[in-house]
C-alpha positions as CSV (number, residue, x, y, z in Angstrom):
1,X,0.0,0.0,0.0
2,X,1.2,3.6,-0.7
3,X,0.6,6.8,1.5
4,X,0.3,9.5,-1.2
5,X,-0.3,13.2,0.8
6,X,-0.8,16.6,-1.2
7,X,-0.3,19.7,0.6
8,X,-2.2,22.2,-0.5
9,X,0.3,25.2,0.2
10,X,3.4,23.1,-0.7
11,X,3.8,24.7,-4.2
12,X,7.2,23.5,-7.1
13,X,6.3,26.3,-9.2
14,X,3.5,27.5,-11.8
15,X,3.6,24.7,-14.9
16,X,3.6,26.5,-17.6
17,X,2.5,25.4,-21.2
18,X,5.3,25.4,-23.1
19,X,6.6,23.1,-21.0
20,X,3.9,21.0,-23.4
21,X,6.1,21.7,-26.6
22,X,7.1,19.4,-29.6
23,X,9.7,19.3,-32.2
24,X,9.4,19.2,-36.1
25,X,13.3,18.4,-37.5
26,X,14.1,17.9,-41.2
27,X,14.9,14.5,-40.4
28,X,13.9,11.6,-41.9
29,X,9.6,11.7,-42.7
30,X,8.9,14.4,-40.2
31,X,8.5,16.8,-42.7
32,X,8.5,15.4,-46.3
33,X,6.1,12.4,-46.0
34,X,4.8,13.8,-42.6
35,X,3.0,17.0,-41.5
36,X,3.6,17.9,-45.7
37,X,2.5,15.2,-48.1
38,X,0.4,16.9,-51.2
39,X,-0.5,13.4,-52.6
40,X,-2.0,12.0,-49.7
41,X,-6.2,12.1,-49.7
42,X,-5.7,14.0,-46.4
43,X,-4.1,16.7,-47.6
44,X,-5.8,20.1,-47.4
45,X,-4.7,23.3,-49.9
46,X,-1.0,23.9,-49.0
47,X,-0.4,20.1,-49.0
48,X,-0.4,19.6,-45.0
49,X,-2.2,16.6,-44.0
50,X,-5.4,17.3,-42.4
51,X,-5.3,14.6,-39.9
52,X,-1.8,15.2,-38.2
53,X,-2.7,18.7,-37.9
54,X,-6.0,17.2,-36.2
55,X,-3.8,15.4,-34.0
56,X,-1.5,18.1,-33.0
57,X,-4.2,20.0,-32.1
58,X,-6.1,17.2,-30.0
59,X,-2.5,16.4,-28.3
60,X,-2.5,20.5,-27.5
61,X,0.7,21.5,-28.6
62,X,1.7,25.2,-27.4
63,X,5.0,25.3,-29.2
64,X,7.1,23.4,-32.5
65,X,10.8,23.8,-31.9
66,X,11.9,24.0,-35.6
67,X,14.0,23.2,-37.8
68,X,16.4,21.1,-35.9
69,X,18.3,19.5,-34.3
70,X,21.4,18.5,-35.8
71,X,20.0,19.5,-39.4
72,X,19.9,23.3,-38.4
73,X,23.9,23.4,-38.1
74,X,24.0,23.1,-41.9
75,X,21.1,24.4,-42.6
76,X,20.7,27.9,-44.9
77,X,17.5,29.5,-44.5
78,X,17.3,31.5,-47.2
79,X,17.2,28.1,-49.9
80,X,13.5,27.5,-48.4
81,X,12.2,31.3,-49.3
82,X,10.5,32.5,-52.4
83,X,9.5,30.8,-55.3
84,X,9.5,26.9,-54.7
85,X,9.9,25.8,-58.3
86,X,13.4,27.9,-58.2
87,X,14.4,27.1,-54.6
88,X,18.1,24.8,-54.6
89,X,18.1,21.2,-53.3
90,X,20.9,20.9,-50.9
91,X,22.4,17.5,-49.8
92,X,21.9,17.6,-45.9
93,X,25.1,15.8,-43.9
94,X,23.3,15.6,-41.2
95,X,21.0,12.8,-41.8
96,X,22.4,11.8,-45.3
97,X,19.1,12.5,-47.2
98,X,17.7,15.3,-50.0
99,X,16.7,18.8,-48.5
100,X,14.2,19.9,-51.4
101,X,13.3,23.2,-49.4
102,X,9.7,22.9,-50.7
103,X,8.7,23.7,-46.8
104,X,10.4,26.8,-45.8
105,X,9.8,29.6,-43.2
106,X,6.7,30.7,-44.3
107,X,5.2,27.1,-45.2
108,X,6.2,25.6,-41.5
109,X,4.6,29.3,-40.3
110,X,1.6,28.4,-42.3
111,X,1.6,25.0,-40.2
112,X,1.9,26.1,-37.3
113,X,-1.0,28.8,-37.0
114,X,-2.9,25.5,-38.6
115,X,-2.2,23.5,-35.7
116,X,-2.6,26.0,-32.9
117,X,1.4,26.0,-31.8
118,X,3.8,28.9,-31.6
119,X,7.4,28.3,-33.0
120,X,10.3,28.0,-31.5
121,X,13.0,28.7,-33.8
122,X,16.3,28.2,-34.3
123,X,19.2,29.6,-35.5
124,X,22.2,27.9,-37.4
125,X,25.7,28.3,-35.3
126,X,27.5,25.8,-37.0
127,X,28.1,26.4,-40.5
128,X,25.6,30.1,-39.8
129,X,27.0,33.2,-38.4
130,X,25.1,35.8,-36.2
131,X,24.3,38.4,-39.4
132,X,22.7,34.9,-40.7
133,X,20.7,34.8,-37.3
134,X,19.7,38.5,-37.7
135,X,18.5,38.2,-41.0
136,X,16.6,35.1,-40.6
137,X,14.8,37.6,-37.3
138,X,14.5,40.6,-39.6
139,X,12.6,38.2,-42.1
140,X,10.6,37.0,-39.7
141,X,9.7,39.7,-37.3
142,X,10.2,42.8,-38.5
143,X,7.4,44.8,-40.1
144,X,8.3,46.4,-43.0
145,X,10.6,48.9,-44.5
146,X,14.0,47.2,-44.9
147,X,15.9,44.4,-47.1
148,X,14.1,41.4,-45.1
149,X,11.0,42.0,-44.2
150,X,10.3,43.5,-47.9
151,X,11.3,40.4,-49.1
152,X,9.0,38.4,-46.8
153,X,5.9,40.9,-48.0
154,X,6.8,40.2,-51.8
155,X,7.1,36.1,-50.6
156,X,2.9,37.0,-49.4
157,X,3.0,37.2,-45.9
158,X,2.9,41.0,-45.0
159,X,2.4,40.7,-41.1
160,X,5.3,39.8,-39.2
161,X,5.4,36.1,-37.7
162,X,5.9,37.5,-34.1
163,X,8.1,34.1,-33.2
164,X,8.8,35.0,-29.8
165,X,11.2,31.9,-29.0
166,X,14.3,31.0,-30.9
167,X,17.0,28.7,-30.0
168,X,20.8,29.7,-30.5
169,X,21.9,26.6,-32.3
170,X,21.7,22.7,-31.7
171,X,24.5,20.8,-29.5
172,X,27.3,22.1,-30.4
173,X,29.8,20.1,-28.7
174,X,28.5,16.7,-29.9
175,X,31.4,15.7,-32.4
176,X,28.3,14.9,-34.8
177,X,27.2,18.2,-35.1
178,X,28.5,20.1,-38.6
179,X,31.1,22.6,-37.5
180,X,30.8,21.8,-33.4
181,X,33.3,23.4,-31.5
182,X,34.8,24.2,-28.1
183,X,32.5,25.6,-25.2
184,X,34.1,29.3,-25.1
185,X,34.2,29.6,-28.6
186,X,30.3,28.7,-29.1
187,X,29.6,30.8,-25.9
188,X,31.3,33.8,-27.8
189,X,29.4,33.3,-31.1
190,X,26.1,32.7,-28.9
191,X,26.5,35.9,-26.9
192,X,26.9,38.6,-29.9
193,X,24.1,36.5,-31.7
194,X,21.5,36.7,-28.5
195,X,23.0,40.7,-28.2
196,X,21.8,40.8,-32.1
197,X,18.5,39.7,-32.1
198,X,17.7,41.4,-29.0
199,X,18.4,44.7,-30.0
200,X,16.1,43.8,-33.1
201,X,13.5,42.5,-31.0
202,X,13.9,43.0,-27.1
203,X,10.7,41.0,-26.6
204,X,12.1,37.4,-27.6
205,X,13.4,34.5,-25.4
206,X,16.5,32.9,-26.5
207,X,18.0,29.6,-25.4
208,X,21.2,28.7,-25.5
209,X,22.7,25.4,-26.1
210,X,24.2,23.3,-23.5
211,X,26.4,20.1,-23.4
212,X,24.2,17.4,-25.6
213,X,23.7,14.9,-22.6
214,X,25.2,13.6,-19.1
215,X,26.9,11.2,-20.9
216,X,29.3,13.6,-22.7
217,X,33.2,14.3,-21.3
218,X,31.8,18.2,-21.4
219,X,29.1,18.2,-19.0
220,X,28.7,19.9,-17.1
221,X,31.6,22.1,-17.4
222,X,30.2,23.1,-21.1
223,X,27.4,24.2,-19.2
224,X,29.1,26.9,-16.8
225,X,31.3,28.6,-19.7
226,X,28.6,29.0,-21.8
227,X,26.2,30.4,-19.1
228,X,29.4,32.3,-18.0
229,X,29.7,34.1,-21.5
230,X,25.7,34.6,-22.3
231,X,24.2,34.6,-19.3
232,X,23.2,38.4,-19.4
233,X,21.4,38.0,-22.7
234,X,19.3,34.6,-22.4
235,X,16.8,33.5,-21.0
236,X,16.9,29.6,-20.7
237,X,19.7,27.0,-20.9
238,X,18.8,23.8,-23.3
239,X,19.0,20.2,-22.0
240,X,18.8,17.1,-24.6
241,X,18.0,13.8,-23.0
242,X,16.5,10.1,-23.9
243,X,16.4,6.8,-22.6
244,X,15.9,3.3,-24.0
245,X,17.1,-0.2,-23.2
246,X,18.1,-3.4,-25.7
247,X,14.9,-4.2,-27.4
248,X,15.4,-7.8,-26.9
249,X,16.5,-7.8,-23.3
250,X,13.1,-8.1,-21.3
251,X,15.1,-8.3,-18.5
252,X,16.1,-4.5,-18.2
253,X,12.0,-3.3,-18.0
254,X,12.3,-2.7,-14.6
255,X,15.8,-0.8,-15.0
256,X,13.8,1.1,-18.0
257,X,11.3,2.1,-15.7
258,X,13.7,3.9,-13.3
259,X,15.2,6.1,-15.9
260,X,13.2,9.1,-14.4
261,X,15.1,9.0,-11.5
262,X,18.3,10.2,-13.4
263,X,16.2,12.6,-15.3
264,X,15.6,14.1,-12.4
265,X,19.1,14.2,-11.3
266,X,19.9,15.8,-14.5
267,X,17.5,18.6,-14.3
268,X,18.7,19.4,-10.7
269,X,22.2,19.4,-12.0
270,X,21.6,21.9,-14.9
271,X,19.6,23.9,-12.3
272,X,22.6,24.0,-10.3
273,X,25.1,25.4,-12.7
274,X,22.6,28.2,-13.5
275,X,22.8,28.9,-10.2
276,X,26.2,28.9,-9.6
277,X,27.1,31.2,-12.5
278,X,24.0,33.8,-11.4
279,X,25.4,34.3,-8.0
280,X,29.2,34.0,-9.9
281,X,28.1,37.3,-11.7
282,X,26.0,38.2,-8.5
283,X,22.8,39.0,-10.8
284,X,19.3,39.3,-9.9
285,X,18.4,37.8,-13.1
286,X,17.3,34.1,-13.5
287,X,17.6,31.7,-16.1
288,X,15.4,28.6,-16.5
289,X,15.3,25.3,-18.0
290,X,14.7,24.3,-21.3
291,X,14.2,20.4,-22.0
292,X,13.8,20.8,-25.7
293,X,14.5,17.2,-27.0
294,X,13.3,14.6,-24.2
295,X,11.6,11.7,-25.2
296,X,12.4,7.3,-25.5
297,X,14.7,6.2,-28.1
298,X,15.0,2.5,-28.6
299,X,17.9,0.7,-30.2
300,X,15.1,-1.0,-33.0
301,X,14.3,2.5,-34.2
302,X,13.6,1.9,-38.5
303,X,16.3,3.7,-40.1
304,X,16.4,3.3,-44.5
305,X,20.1,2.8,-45.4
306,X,19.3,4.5,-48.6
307,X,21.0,7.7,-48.7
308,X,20.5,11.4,-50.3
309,X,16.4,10.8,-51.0
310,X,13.7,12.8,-49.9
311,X,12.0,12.0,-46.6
312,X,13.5,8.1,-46.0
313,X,12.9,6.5,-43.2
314,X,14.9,7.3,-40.1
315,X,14.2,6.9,-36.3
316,X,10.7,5.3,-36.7
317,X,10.6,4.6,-33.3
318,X,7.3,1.8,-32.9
319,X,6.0,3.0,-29.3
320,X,4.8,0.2,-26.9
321,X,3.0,0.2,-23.5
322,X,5.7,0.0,-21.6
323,X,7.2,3.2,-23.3
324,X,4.3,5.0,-22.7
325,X,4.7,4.1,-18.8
326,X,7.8,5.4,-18.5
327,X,7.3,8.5,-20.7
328,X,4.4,9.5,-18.5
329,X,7.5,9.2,-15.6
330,X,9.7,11.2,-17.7
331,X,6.8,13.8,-18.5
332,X,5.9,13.8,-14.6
333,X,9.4,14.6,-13.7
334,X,8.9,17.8,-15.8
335,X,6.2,18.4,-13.7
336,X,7.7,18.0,-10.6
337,X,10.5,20.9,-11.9
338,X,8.3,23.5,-12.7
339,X,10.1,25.7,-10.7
340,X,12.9,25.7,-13.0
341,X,12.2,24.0,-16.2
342,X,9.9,27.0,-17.9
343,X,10.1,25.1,-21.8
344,X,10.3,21.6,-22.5
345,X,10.1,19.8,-26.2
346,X,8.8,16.4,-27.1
347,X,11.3,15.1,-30.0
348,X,9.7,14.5,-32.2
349,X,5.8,15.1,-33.1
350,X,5.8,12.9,-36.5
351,X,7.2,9.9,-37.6
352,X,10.4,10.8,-36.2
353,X,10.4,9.4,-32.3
354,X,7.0,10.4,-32.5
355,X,3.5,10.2,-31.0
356,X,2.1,10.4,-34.4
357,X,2.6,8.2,-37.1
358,X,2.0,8.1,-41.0
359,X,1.2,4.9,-43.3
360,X,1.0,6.1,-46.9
361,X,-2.8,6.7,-47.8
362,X,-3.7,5.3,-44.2
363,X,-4.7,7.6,-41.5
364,X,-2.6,8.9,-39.1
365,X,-2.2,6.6,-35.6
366,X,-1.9,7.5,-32.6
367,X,1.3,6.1,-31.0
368,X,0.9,4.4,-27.6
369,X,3.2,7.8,-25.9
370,X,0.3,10.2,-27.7
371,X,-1.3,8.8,-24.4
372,X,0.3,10.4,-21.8
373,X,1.4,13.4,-23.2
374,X,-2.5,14.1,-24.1
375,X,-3.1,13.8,-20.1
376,X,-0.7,16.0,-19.3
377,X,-1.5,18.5,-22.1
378,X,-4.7,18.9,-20.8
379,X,-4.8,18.5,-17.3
380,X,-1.5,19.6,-15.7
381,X,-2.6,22.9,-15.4
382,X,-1.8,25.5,-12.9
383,X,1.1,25.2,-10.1
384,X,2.7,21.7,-9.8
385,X,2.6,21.0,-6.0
386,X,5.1,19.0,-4.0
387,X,3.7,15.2,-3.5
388,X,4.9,12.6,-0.9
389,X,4.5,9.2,-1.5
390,X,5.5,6.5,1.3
391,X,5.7,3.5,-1.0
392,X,8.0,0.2,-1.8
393,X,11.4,0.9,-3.8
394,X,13.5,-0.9,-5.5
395,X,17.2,-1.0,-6.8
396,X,17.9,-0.2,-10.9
397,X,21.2,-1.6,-11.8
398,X,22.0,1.9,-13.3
399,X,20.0,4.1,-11.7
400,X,20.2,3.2,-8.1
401,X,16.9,3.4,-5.4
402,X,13.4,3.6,-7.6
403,X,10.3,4.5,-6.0
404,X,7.7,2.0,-7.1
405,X,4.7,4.7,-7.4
406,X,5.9,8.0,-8.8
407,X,3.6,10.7,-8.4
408,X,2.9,14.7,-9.9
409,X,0.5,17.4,-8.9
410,X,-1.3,20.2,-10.6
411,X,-3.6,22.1,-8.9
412,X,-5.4,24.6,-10.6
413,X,-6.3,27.9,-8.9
414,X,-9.1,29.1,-11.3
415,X,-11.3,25.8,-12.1
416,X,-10.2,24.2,-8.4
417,X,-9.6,21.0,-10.4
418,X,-6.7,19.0,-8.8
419,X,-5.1,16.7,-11.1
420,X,-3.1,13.5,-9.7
421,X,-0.5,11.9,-11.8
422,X,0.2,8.3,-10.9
423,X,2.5,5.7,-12.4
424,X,3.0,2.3,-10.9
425,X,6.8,1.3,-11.3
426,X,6.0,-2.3,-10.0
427,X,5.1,-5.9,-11.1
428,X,2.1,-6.1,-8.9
429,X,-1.0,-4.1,-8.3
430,X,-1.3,-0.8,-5.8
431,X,-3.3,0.4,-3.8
432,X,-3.0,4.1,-2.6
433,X,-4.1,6.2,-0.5
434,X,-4.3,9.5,-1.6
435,X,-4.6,12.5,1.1
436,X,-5.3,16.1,0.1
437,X,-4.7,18.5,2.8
438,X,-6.0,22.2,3.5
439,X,-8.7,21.8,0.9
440,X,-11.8,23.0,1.0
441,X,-14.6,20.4,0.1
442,X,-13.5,17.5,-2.2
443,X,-14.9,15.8,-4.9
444,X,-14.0,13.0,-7.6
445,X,-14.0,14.4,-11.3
446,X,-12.7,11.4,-13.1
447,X,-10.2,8.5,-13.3
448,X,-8.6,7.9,-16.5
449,X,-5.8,5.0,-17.5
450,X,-3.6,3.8,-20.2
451,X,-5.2,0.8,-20.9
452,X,-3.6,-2.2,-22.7
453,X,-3.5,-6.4,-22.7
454,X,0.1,-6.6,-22.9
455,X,3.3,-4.4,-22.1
456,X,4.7,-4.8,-25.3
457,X,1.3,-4.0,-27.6
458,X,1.6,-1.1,-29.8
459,X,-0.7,0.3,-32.3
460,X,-0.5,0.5,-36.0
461,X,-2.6,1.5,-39.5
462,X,-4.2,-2.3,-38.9
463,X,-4.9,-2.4,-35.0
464,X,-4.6,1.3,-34.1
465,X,-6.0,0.8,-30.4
466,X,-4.4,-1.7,-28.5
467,X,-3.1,0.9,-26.5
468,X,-5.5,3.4,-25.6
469,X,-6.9,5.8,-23.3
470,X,-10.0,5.3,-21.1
471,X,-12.4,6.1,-18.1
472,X,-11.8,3.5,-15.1
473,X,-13.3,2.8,-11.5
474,X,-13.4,6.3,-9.7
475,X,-11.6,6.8,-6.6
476,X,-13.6,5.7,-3.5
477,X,-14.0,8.8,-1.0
478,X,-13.3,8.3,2.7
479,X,-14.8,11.6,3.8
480,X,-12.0,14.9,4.6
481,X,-10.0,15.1,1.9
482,X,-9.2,11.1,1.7
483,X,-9.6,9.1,-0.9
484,X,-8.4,5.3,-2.3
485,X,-7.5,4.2,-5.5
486,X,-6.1,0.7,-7.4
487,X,-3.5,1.3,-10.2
488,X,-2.5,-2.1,-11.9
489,X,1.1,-2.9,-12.4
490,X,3.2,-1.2,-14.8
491,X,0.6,1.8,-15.6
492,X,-0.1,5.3,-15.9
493,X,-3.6,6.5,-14.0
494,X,-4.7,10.2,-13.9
495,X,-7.2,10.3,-11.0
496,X,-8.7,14.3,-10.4
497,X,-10.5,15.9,-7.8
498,X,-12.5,19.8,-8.0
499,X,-12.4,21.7,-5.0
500,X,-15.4,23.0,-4.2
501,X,-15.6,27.2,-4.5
502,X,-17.0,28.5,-1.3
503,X,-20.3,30.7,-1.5
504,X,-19.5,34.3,-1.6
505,X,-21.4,36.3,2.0
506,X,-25.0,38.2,0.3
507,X,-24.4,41.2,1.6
508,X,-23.1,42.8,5.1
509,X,-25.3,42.1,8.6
């Protein structure tokens, strides 16, 4: 049995929505063959198909970091504006495929507003420099009157785009990366870029790049030089991060199922450093966390061997249940860090790592992490509040102690609703108590699951719901704020309460 208590005044931080973010990459089908496809039957006008903007709107996006990820380091934004019968193919060496620049700016833009998401864009600092940066802004942002923005009027679009978040390049000290380079050089470069496109626009957030992972011999040292050189002109630090385990080792699920616990180390760390270099430059200033590629990566992603085509397969990641549990963990320890983690990114949205997948003329499925990510999308609203869970643990071979029920919080001022995270770790079922303190009168809205036979069922075109998402058995009150519940093992419940508002005095005696 597990003691779960909720404290009403015990407040992490506000959860804010772009913490709820995605990532569209030229990579692979994301684009060409994904959210673009003018032959399919579901495309609308501009070639987008209808029913992965559908999705993306139903999963409630609230921001598409864009266009990459490692292709942004070679990328030249200018080959994807104007006329697309005269715009260059390029051979992209990030991903060894064709770059036909049919989607540009102004097509993604297009998409975007389509599917109800800002952009987050980013900014080449590999084989780019920062005049590149502060053209692509002026093109985007500016209203009118000089070399850029004219020509963005004469491409058709005579209002500015108003992006409000761009990112200052894409791990640069991954050995991968096109034109990577040391952490003081990058922070240079970085800093008179973020100085730039400030002065055009004071009003955007920029991010700039830290190390690519805990994994790499710069972290978290790349991490303090870079903050040390920038820190005065950005506004968040990035963080990259996934997790898998040997698709045909069953015997590493319950080490899988741990990884959140090292996420959460990692996020403290980062945290940390910003820290360290604020009070290092004694500034009042603070600088917050952006997570903008998280997600599970197996080693069986589909990858095409073929090489310099348009849109071949790469990182078709085929989601299972026990993904989806463990992304809920991953997405809960987001939660959990509202305090400092203001932005975080899904990688990717389509095709690519993605919750949404495309099949030729079939429709667009829903992969089994769509799931969780809808649930949190929709009702992790508000503050996250600190949860305390008295439960079993276990031991991870890599990860060390594992609580067996991992819970997150939201509680949400305006509606009263309280929403309960819950994510049962072990091999058997739970039962848990659940104890809300200092509310006023308590009621049960709902109690939702993700809802599958077995842990390693995933959908597809021909059996698109064996993982799902569905009402269960509500939780059973016990009168003052107490209620029960039973979460089966290895699952991801959402159980939420609504406090009730209290009546407002008629009048004075």
């Amino acid at each position: 049995m597990s003691e779960i208590k909720i404290v009403k005044s015990c407040a992490i931080g506000k959860i804010e929505r772009t913490v709820f973010g995605s990532f569209i990459e030229h990579m692979g089908r994301a684009v060409y063959g994904g959210i673009y496809d003018p032959s399919s039957e579901y495309a609308d006008g501009n070639g987008f198909r209808k029913d992965v903007i559908d999705l993306v709107k139903d999963l409630n996006v609230s921001l598409v970091r864009y266009p990459g990820g490692n292709f942004l380091s070679g990328y030249d934004w200018k080959d994807g504006i104007g006329d697309i019968k005269t715009r260059p193919a390029r051979l992209d060496l990030a991903w060894g495929q064709l770059e036909p620049n049919t989607v540009g700016v102004l097509e993604f833009d297009k998409w975007a507003k389509a599917a109800g998401a800002e952009i987050m864009m980013g900014v080449n600092m590999g084989t780019g420099t920062p005049k590149d940066a502060f053209e692509l802004a002026e093109y985007c942002n500016y209203p009118s009157g000089t070399y850029w923005s004219d020509r963005r009027r004469e491409h058709g679009t005579p209002d500015p785009l108003g992006i409000r978040y761009w990112c200052i390049g894409n791990e640069m000290d991954g050995c991968w990366q096109i034109c990577s380079m040391p952490a003081l050089e990058y922070g240079r470069k970085a800093n008179e870029t973020a100085k730039m496109l400030h002065w055009l626009d004071p009003n955007i957030k920029l991010t700039v790049v830290g190390s690519s992972g805990s994994g790499m011999p710069t972290y978290p040292e790349w991490d303090r030089v870079v903050l040390e050189q920038t820190y005065d002109n950005v506004e968040y630090l990035s963080l990259h991060k996934y997790y898998g385990y040997p698709d045909d080792d069953e015997s590493r699920i319950s080490d899988f199922l741990g990884s959140f616990t090292d996420f959460d180390a990692f996020i403290k760390t980062a945290r940390a450093t910003v820290e360290y270099v604020k009070t290092l430059k004694r500034s009042k200033k603070q600088v917050y966390l952006s997570v903008d590629e998280w997600n599970v990566w197996h080693t069986g992603a589909c990858d095409d061997p073929s090489r310099w085509t348009v849109g071949p397969k790469r990182g078709e990641n085929i989601y299972t249940a026990v993904d989806a549990v463990l992304f809920a963990s991953l997405m809960m320890t987001l939660i959990n860090n509202a305090d400092s983690v203001k932005i975080a990114c899904l990688a990717q949205l389509v095709n690519v790592l993605a919750p949404i997948m495309t099949d030729g003329n079939g429709k667009a499925v829903r992969q089994s992490i769509y799931f969780p990510f809808w649930a949190g999308s929709h009702y992790a609203n508000g503050t996250a509040l600190q949860t305390f869970c008295d439960c079993e643990h276990y031991v991870s071979d890599p990860f060390g102690d594992v609580p067996c029920v991992y819970v997150a919080t939201a509680y949400d001022e305006q509606s009263g609703e309280i929403s309960v995270f819950i994510v049962n770790n072990g091999d058997k079922e739970e039962s848990c108590n659940i104890d809300l303190i200092d509310f006023g009168k308590l009621s049960a809205v709902s109690s939702e699951r993700l809802i599958y036979e077995n842990l390693f069922d995933s959908n597809t075109s021909q059996h698109p719901e064996l993982v799902r998402w569905g009402k269960v058995d509500m939780p059973v009150s016990h009168g003052n704020g107490k209620f029960s519940v039973v979460v089966p093992p290895i699952s991801f419940s959402v159980v939420r309460f609504k406090e009730k508002a209290e009546n407002p005095r008629k009048g004075k005696n």
